[in-house]
C-alpha positions as CSV (number, residue, x, y, z in Angstrom):
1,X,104.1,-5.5,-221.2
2,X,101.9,-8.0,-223.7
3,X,99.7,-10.4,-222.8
4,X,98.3,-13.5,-224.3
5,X,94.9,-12.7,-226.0
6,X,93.0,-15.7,-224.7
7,X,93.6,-14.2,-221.0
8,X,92.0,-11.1,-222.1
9,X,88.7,-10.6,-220.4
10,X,86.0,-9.5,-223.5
11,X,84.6,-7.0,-221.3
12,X,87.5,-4.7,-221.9
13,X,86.4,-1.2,-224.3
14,X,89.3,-1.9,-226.3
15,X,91.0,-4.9,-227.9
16,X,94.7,-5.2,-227.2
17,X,97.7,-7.0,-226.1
18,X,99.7,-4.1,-224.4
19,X,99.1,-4.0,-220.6
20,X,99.2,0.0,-220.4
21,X,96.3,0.0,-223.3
22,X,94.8,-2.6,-221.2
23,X,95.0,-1.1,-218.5
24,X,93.8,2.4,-219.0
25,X,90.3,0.9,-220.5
26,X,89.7,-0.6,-217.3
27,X,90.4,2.8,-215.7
28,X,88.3,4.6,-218.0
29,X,85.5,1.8,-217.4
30,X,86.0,1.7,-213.7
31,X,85.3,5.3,-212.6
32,X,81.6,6.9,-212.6
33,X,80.5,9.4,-214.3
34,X,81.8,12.5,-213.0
35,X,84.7,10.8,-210.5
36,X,88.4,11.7,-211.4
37,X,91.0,10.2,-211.9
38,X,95.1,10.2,-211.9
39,X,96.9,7.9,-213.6
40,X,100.5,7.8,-214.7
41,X,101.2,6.0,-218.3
42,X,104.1,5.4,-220.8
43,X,104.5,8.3,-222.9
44,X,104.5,5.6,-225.8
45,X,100.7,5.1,-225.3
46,X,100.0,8.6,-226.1
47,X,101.7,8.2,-229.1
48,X,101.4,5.0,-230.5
49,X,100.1,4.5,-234.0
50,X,98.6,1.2,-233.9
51,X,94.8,1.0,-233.7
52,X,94.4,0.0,-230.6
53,X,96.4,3.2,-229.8
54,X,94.5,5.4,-230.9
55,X,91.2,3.9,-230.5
56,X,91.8,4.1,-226.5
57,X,92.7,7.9,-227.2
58,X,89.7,8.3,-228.9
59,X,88.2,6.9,-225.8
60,X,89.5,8.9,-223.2
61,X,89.0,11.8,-225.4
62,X,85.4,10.8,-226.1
63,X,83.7,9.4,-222.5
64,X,86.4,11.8,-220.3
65,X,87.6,15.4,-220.0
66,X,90.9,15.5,-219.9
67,X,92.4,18.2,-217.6
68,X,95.9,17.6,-217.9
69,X,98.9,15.8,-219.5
70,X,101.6,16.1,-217.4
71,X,104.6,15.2,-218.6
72,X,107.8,13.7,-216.7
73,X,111.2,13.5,-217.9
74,X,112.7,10.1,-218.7
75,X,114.1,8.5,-215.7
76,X,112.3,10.2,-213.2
77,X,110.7,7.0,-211.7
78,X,114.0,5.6,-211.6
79,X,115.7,2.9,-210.5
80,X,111.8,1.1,-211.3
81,X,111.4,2.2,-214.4
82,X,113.7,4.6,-217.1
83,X,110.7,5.1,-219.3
84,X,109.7,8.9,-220.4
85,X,106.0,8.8,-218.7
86,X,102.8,11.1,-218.4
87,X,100.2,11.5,-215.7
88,X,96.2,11.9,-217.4
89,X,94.0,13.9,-215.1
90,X,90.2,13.0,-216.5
91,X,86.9,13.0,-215.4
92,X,84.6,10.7,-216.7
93,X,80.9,11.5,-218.7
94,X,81.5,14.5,-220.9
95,X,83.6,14.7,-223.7
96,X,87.2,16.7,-224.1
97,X,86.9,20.2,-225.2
98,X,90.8,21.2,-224.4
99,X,93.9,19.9,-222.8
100,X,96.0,21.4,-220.8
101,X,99.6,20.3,-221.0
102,X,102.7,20.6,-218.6
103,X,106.1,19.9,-219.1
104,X,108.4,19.1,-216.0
105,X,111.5,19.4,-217.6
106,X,113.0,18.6,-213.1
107,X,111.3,17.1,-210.1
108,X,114.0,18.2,-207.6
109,X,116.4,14.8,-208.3
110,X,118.7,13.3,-210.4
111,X,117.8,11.1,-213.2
112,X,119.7,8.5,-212.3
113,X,119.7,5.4,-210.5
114,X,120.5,7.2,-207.2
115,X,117.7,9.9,-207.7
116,X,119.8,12.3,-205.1
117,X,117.6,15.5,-204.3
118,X,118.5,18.9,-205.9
119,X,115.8,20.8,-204.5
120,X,116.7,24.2,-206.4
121,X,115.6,22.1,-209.9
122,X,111.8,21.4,-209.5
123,X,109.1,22.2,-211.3
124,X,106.2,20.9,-209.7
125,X,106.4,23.4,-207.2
126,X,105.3,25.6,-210.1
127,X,103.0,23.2,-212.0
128,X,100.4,23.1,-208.7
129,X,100.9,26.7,-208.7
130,X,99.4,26.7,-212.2
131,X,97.0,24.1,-212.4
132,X,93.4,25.5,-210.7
133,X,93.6,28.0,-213.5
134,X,95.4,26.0,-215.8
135,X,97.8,29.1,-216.7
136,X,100.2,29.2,-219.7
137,X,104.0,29.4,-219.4
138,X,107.0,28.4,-220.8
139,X,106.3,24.8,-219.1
140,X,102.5,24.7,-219.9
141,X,100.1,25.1,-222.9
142,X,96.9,23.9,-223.5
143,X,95.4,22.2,-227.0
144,X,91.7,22.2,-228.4
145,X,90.7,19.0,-229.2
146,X,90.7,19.9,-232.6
147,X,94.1,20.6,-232.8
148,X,94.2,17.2,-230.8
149,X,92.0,15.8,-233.4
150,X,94.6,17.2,-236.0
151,X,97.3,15.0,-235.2
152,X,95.5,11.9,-235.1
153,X,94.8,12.2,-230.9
154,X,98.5,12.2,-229.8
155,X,98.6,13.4,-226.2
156,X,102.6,14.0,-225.9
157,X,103.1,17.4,-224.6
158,X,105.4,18.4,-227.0
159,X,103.4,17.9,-229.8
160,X,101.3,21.4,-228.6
161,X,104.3,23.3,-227.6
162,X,104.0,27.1,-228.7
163,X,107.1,27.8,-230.8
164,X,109.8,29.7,-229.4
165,X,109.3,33.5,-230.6
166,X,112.7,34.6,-229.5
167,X,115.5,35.2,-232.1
168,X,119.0,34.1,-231.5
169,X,122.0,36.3,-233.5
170,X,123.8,34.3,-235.3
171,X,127.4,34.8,-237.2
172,X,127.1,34.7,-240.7
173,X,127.6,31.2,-242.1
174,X,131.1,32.6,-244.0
175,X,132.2,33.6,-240.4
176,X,131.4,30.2,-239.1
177,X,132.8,28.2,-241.8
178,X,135.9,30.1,-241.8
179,X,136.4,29.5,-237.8
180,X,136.4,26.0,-238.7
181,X,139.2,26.0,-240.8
182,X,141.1,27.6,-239.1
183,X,140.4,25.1,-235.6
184,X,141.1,22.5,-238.6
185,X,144.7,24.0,-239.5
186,X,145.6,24.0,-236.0
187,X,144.7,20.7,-235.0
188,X,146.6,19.6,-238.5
189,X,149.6,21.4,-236.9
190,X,149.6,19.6,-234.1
């Protein structure tokens, strides 16, 4: 959400009308120097372009180490909210050297309103396997932070994903163009 500007406390590290900027100043300002903290945010704010964006980026980045980014597929805190989010992991008083990312792609329900279990599709399972040693998969990576840096301090998990190395065969273009003709001559013939 927005709010007003003259209800803004002037206290706040960074100036803004969006509640989730807002909101993770005061979590960055509330915990002490070397506490931790957990908090889950719109995947917008750790992408956003506007100043305010990035100056709370440079923030967190800056007065925390960030652990993790853990990101959650769109509709997993359904029926609340259908937003694509992320969970931070920080600690407060030293800077970020590198982030480690994690993409859960399931959380063992559907991504709809009814959020019915499928326990055989979950990731997380995996993702608490990997996090003391923050190990690298296909659903984790980790960025420097000045890769981080790089892309103007955009958290999204996705931005640091390792390209696929695995090749995919292919039929020649010719081949291809020529199967759709002839799927076009049928359905003409019908």
């Amino acid at each position: 959400g927005s709010m007003n500007k003259e209800r803004i406390r002037d206290n706040l590290p960074v100036r803004a009308t969006k509640t989730e900027i807002l909101f993770l100043g005061l979590m960055i300002e509330s915990v002490k120097d070397g506490g931790t903290c957990g908090v889950i945010v719109p995947e917008g704010l750790l992408s956003g372009t506007t100043s305010s964006h990035m100056e709370i980026r440079r923030l967190l980045l800056e007065k925390c180490d960030l652990k993790a980014v853990v990101s959650f597929p769109a509709n997993a805190f359904k029926p609340y909210s259908g937003v694509k989010t992320s969970a931070l992991i920080f600690t407060r008083g030293k800077a970020t050297k590198k982030v480690w990312f994690y993409e859960v792609v399931a959380d063992g329900f559907s991504l709809d309103d009814k959020r019915q279990p499928i326990p055989d599709e979950n990731d997380i399972p995996d993702m608490l396997v990997k996090w003391p040693k923050r190990e690298m998969s296909r659903h984790s990576w980790s960025a420097s932070i000045e890769q981080i840096r790089n892309t103007e301090l955009r958290l999204t998990a996705g931005r640091y994903k390792p390209m696929s190395t695995e090749t995919v065969d292919h039929d020649a273009p010719a081949i291809i163009l020529n199967d759709v003709l002839t799927l076009e001559q049928e359905i003409a013939r019908r």
